[in-house]
C-alpha positions as CSV (number, residue, x, y, z in Angstrom):
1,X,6.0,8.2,-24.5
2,X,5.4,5.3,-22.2
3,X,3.4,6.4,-18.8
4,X,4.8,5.7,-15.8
5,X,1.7,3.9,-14.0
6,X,3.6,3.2,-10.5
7,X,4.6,7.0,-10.1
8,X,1.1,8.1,-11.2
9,X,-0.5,5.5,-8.9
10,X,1.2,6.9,-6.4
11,X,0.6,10.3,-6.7
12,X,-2.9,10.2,-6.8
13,X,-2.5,7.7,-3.8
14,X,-0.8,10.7,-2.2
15,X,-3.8,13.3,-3.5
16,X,-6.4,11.4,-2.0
17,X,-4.9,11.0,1.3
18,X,-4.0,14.6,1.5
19,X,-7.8,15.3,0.6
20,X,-8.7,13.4,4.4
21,X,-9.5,16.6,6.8
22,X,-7.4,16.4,10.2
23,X,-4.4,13.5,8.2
24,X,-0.7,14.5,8.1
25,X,0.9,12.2,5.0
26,X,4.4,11.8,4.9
27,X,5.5,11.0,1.3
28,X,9.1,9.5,0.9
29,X,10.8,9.6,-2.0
30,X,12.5,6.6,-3.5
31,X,16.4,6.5,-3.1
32,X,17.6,6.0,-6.3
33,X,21.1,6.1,-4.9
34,X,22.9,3.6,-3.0
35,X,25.7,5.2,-1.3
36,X,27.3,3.6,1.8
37,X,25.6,3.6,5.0
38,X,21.9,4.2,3.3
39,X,19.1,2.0,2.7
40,X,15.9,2.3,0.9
41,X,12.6,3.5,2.7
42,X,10.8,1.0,3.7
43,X,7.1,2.7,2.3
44,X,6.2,5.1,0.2
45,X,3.7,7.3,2.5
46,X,3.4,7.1,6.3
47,X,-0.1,8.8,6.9
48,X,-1.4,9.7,10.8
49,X,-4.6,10.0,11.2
50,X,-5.8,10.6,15.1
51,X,-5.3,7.7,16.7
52,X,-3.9,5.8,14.5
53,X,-0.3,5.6,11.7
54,X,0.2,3.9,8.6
55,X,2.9,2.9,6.6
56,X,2.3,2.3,2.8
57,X,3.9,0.7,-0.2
58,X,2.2,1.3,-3.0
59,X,2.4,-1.0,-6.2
60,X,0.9,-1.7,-9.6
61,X,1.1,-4.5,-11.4
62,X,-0.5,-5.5,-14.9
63,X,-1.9,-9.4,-15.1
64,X,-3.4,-11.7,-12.1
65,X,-0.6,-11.6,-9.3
66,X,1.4,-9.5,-7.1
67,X,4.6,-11.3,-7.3
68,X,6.1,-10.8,-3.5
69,X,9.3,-10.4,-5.7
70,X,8.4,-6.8,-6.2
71,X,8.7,-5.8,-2.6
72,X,12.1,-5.4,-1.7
73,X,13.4,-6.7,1.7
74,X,13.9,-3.2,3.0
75,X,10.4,-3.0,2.5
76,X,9.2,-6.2,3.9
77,X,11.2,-6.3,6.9
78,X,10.6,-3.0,7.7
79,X,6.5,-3.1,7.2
80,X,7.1,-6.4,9.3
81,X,8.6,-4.2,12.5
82,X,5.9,-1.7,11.9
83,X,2.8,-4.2,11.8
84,X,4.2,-5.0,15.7
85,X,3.6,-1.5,17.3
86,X,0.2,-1.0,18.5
87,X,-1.7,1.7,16.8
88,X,0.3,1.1,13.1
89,X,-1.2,-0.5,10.2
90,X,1.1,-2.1,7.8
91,X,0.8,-3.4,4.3
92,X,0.7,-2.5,0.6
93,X,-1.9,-0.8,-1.7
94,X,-2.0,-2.9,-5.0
95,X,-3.7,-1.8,-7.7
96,X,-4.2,-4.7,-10.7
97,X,-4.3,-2.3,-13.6
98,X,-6.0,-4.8,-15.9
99,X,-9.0,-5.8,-13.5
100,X,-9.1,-2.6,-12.0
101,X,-9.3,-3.5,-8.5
102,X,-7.3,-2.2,-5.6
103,X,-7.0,-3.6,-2.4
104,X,-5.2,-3.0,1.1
105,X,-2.8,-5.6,2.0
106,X,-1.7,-6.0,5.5
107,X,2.1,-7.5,5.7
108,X,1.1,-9.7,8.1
109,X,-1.2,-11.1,5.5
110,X,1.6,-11.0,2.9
111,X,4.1,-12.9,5.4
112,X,1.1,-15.7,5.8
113,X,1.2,-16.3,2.5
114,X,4.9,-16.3,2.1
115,X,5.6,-18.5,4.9
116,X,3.0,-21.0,3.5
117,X,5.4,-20.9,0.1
118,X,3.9,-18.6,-1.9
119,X,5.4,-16.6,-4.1
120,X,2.6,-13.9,-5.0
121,X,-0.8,-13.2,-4.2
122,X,-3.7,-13.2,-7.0
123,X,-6.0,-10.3,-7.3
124,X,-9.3,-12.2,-6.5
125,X,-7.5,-13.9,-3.3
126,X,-10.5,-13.4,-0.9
127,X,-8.7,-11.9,1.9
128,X,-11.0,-11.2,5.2
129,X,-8.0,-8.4,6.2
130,X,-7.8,-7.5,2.7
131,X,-9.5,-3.9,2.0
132,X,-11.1,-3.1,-0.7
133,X,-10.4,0.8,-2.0
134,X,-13.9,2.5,-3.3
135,X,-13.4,4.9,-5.8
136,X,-14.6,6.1,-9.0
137,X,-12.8,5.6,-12.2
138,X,-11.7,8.2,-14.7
139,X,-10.4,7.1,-18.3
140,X,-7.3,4.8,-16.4
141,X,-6.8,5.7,-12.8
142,X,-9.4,5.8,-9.9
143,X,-10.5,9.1,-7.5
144,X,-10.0,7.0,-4.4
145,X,-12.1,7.9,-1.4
146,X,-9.3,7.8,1.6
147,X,-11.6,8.6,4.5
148,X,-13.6,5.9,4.2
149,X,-10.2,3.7,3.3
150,X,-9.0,4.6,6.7
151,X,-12.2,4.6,8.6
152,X,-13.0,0.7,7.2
153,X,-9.0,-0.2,8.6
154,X,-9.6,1.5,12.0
155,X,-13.3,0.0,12.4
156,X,-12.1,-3.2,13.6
157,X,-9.5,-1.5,16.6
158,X,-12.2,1.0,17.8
């Protein structure tokens, strides 16, 4: 039986946020069906935490790059919109299975790098608005300390 490391990710994703004292999380499940007049969520979690909302894509990917082929537009466009409202945060958690590291993304970061042609983003790119999640690692995945995720986000906006 092959393990499903995306859906896992993101459920212990989910865990440790809901392990933050005072956070509402907001997890939306993936449309699997396109009917007419629906569209895809553009994040997997939207998380509040006093004073400030997130919206998060989670992915993870296996080798040296986050190819930006593996956000969809929904996605993209919509974390774009987000990242404009003051008091949102924006981006994707990555986690790059085989150099087990996992870092916070900011879209506007993402949409640099896009606009300056390219077409993925390496897991040693040395980001300054990239955020680094702490955590302590079990046999695959990672216990992920949330609260100081979110507290190292907001630090810069207090």
């Amino acid at each position: 039986m092959t393990v499903n490391y995306g859906k896992k990710f993101e459920n212990i994703i989910r865990e440790a946020f809901e392990k933050v004292p005072n956070v509402s999380v907001d997890r939306l499940h993936d449309q699997t069906t396109k009917f007419k007049g629906t569209s895809a969520n553009i994040c997997d979690f939207i998380v509040y935490k006093e004073p400030y909302e997130y919206y998060i894509e989670c992915k993870s990917v296996h080798g040296n790059t986050l190819p930006f082929s593996n956000i969809t537009d929904t996605q993209w466009n919509g974390l774009l919109e987000k990242s404009k409202i003051e008091g949102v945060f924006a981006g994707v958690i990555c986690w790059w299975i085989d150099h087990d590291i996992t870092k916070f993304i900011p879209i506007q970061c993402l949409e640099w790098n896009k606009q300056n042609g390219y077409k993925s983003l390496r897991y040693d790119h040395d980001g300054t608005a990239f955020t680094v999640l702490k955590g302590k690692k079990k046999r695959v995945f990672f216990d992920y300390d949330m609260e100081e995720f979110l507290n190292e986000l907001s630090k810069d906006r207090i």
